[in-house]
C-alpha positions as CSV (number, residue, x, y, z in Angstrom):
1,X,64.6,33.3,38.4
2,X,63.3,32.2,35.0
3,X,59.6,33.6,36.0
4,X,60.9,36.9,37.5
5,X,63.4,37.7,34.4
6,X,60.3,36.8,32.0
7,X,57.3,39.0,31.3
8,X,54.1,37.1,31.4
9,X,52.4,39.5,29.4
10,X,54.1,39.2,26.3
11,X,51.8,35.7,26.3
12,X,48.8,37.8,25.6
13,X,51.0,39.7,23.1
14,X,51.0,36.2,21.5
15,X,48.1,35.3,21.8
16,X,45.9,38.4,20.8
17,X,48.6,38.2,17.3
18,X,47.5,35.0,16.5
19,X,44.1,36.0,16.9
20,X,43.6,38.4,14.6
21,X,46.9,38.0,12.5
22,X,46.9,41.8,12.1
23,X,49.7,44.3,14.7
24,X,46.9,47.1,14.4
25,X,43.9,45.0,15.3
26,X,45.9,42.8,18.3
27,X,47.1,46.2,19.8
28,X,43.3,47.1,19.7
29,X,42.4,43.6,21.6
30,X,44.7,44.7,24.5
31,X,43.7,47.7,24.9
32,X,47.3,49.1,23.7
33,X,49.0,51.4,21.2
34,X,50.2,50.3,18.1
35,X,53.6,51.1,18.9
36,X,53.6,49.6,22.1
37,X,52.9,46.5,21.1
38,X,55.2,46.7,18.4
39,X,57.3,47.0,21.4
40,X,56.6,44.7,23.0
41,X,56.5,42.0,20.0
42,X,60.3,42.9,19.6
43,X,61.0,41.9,23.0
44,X,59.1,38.9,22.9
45,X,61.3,38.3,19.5
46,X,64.0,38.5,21.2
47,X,63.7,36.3,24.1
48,X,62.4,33.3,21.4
49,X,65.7,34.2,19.2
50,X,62.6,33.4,16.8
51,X,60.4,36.2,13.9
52,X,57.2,34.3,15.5
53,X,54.7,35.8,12.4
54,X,56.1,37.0,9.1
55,X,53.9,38.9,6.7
56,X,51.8,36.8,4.5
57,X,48.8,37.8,1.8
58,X,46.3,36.6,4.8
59,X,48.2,38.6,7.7
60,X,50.7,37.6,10.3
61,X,51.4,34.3,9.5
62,X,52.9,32.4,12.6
63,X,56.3,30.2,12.3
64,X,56.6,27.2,13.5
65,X,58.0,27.8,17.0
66,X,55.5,30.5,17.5
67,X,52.9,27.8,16.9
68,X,54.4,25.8,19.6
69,X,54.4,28.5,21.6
70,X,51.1,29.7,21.2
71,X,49.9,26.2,22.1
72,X,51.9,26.1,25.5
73,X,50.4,29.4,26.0
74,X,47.0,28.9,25.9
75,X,47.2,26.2,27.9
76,X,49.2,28.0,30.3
77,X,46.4,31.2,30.4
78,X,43.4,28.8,29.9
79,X,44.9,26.4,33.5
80,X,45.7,30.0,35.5
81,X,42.0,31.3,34.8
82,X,40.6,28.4,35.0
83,X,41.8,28.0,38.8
84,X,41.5,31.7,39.6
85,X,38.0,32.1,38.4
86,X,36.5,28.5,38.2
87,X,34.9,28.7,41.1
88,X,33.7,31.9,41.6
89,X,30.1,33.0,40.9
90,X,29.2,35.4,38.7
91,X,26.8,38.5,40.2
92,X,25.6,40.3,37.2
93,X,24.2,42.7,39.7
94,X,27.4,43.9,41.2
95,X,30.3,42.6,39.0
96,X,32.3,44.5,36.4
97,X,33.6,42.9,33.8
98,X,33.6,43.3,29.9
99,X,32.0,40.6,27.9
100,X,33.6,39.8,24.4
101,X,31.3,39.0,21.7
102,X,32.5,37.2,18.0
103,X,30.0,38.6,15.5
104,X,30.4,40.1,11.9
105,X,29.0,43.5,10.9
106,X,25.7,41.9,10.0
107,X,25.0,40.2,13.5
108,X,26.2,43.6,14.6
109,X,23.2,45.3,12.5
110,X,20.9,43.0,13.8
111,X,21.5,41.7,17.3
112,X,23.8,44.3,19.1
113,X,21.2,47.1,19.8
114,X,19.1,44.1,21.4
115,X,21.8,42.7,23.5
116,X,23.3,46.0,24.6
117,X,20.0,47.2,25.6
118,X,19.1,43.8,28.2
119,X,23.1,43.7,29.7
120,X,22.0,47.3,30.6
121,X,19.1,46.2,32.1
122,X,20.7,42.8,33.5
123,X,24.1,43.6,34.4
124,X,24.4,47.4,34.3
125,X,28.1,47.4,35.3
126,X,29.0,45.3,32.5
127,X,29.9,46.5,28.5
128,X,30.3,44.5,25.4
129,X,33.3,44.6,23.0
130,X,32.3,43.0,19.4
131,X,35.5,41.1,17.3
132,X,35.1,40.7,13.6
133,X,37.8,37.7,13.4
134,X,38.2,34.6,11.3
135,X,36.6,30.7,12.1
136,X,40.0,29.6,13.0
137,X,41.0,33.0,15.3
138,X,37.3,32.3,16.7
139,X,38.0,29.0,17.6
140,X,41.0,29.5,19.7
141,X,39.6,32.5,20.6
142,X,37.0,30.6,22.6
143,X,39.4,27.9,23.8
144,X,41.6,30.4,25.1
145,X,38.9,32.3,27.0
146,X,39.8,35.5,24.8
147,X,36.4,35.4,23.1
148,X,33.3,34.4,25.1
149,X,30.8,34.0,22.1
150,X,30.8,33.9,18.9
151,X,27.4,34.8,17.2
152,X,26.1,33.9,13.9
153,X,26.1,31.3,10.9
154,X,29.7,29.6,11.1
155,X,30.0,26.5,9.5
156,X,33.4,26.3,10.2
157,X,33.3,27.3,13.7
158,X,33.7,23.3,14.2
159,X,35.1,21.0,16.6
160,X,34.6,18.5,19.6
161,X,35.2,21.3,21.8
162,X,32.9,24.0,20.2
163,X,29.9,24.0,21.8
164,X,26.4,25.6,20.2
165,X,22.8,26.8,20.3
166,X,20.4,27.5,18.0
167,X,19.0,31.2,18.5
168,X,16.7,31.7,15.2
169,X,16.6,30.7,11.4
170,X,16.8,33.5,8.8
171,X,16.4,33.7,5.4
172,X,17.0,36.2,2.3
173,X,15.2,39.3,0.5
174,X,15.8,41.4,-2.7
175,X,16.2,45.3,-2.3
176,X,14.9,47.7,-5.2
177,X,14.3,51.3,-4.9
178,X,11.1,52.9,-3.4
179,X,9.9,54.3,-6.3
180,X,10.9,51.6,-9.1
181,X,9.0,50.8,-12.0
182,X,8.7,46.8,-10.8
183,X,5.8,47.7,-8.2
184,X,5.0,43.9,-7.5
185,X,6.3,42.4,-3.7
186,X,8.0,39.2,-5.5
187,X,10.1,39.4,-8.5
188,X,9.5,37.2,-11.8
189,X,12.6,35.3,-12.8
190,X,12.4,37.2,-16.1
191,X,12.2,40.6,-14.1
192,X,15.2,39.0,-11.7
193,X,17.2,38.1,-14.5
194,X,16.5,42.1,-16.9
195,X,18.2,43.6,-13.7
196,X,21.4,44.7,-13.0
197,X,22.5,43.2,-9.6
198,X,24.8,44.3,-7.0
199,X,26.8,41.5,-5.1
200,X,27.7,41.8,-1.9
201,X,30.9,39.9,-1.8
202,X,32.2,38.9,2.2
203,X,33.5,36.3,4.0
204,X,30.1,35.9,5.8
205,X,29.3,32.6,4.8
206,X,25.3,33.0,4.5
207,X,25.4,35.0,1.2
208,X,27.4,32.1,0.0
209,X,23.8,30.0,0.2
210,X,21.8,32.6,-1.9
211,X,24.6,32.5,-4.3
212,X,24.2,28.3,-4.6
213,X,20.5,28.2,-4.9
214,X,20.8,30.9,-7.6
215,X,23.7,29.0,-9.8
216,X,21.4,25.8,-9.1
217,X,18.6,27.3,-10.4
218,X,19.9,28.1,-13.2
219,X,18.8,31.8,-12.5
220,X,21.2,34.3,-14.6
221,X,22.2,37.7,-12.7
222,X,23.8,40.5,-14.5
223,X,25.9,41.8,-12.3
224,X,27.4,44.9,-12.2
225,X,28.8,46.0,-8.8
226,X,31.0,43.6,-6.6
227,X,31.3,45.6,-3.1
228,X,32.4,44.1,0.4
229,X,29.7,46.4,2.2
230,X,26.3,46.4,2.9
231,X,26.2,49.5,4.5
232,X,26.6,51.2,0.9
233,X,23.4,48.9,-0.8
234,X,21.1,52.0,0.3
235,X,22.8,54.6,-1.5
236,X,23.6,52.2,-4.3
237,X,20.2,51.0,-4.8
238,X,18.3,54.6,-4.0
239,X,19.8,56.2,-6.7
240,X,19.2,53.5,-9.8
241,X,17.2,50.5,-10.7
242,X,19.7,48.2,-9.5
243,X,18.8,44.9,-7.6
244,X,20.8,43.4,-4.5
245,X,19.7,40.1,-2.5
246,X,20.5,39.8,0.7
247,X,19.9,38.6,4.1
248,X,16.2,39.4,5.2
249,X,17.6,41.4,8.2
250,X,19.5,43.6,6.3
251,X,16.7,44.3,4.0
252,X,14.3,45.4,6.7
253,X,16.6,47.4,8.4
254,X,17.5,49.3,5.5
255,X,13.9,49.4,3.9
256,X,13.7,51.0,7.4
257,X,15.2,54.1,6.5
258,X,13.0,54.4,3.5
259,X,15.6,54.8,0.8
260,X,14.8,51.0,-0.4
261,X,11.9,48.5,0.2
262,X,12.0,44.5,0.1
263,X,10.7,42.5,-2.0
264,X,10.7,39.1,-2.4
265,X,13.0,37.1,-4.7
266,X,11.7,34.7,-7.5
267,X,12.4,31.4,-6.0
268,X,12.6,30.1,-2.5
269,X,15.5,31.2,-0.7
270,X,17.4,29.1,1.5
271,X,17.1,29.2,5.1
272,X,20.1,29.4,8.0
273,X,20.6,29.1,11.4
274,X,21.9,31.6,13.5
275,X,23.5,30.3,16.5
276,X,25.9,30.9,19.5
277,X,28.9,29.0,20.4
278,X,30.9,28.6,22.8
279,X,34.3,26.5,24.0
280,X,33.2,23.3,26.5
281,X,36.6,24.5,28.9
282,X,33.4,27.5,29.6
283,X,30.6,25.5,29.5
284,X,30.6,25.1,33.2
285,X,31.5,28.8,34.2
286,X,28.9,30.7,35.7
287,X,30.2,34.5,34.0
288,X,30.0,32.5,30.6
289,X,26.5,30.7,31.6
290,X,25.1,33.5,32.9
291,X,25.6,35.3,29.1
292,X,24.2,32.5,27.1
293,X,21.2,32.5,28.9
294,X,20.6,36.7,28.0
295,X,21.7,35.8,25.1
296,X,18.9,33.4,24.5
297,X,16.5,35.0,26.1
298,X,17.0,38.0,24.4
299,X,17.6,36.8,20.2
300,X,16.3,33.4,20.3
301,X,12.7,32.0,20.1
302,X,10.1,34.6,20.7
């Protein structure tokens, strides 16, 4: 009685909440409207006799009997799929299916046109969906089986049940405008420090590692733009003799479009690792096997 009165979906309704802590981004997730699974949130509400996730500065911040239920549920999903699909062998040559990817807008800049281009190759019936979530949404993200990979430097992203492998080690460059008067490929630390700077400030934890090394070096930046976005440096930097450092990918990819060129910065900047990870409840499954393996083939080691 209890299973045919109760709608199994609202689980994922959940579940894809918790994930991203935001109505407009969960809906997306699902595949759903907005209002739909505003919808279906208030029925869900009311069969708990609970709020579940009351608005917070971060988000949707989950009660205490939501986080009870979101740990039944995932346990719950992660069991079902587990039995229904444990077993079964993945066939990139005939199967359908959409593979979801954990990567922020930098990995997207970087990696995606890589990966897109071998799943077409690979596994033409397949498509990619990329998330932009938090370390702790990523991590049950993966244990649930909601995420496949996540992609990138995450030291967070920890845990005895997170799995990882290295793909490549990157490191940082300075962007000034084509034509500006420094003409040199590596910046003095008295050039460095004349500058005006732009910042770019993120929750991508890299840029957090060029900011250290600077502070330790006792380097001085005058800064003068704060911005969340890489994708505006260009413009920013085209138009004024203004001075951004940033991961070395970036750089080249907009010193690609000829508005800016890279230069070195005038000390050595740290290195990272770029890596994938994945949830051990996957490490056995052939669909998740079968997309580290592209993956690695396709970003790691040359």
């Amino acid at each position: 009685m209890l299973i045919r009165r109760f709608d199994l979906n609202l689980v994922r309704i959940l579940l894809a909440l918790d994930q991203t802590r935001n109505v407009t981004m969960a809906a997306r997730t699902l595949g759903m409207s907005q209002s739909g699974f505003s919808t279906a949130l208030a029925r869900l509400r009311r069969e708990s006799g609970d709020a579940l996730f009351v608005r917070a500065p971060t988000g949707m911040d989950p009660t205490t009997r939501a986080r009870e239920l979101i740990e039944t549920g995932r346990a719950l999903i992660g069991k079902f799929e587990g039995e229904l699909y444990g077993a079964r062998v993945f066939d990139p040559r005939v199967d359908q299916t959409e593979f979801r990817v954990a990567m922020s807008d930098i990995s997207e800049m970087m990696l995606l046109p890589r990966l897109h281009a071998a799943l077409a190759k690979a596994a033409p019936h397949c498509t990619i969906r990329t998330l932009s979530v938090t370390p702790e949404s990523m991590a049950a993200g993966l244990e649930s089986g909601q995420i496949d990979i996540a992609i990138g430097y995450i030291p967070d992203l920890k845990g005895a049940g997170i799995f990882q492998q290295q793909l490549f080690t990157h490191s940082f460059t300075c962007l000034l405008r084509v034509d500006h008067p420094v003409r040199a490929m590596r910046l003095t630390k008295s050039q460095f420090e004349r500058l005006e700077h732009v910042v770019v400030m993120t929750p991508i934890r890299s840029q957090e590692l060029v900011d250290r090394t600077i502070d330790d070096k006792k380097i001085r930046r005058n800064i003068v733009i704060r911005t969340p976005h890489f994708l505006s440096l260009p413009f920013l930097i085209s138009q004024s003799d203004m001075c951004a450092t940033v991961p070395a990918a970036v750089g080249e990819a907009h010193a690609s479009t000829g508005m800016v060129r890279a230069v070195a910065p005038p000390f050595t900047p740290p290195k990272f690792s770029v890596r994938q990870h994945w949830h051990r409840r996957f490490a056995n499954d052939s669909r998740n096997r079968w997309l580290r393996a592209l993956i690695f083939k396709t970003l790691g080691p040359a």
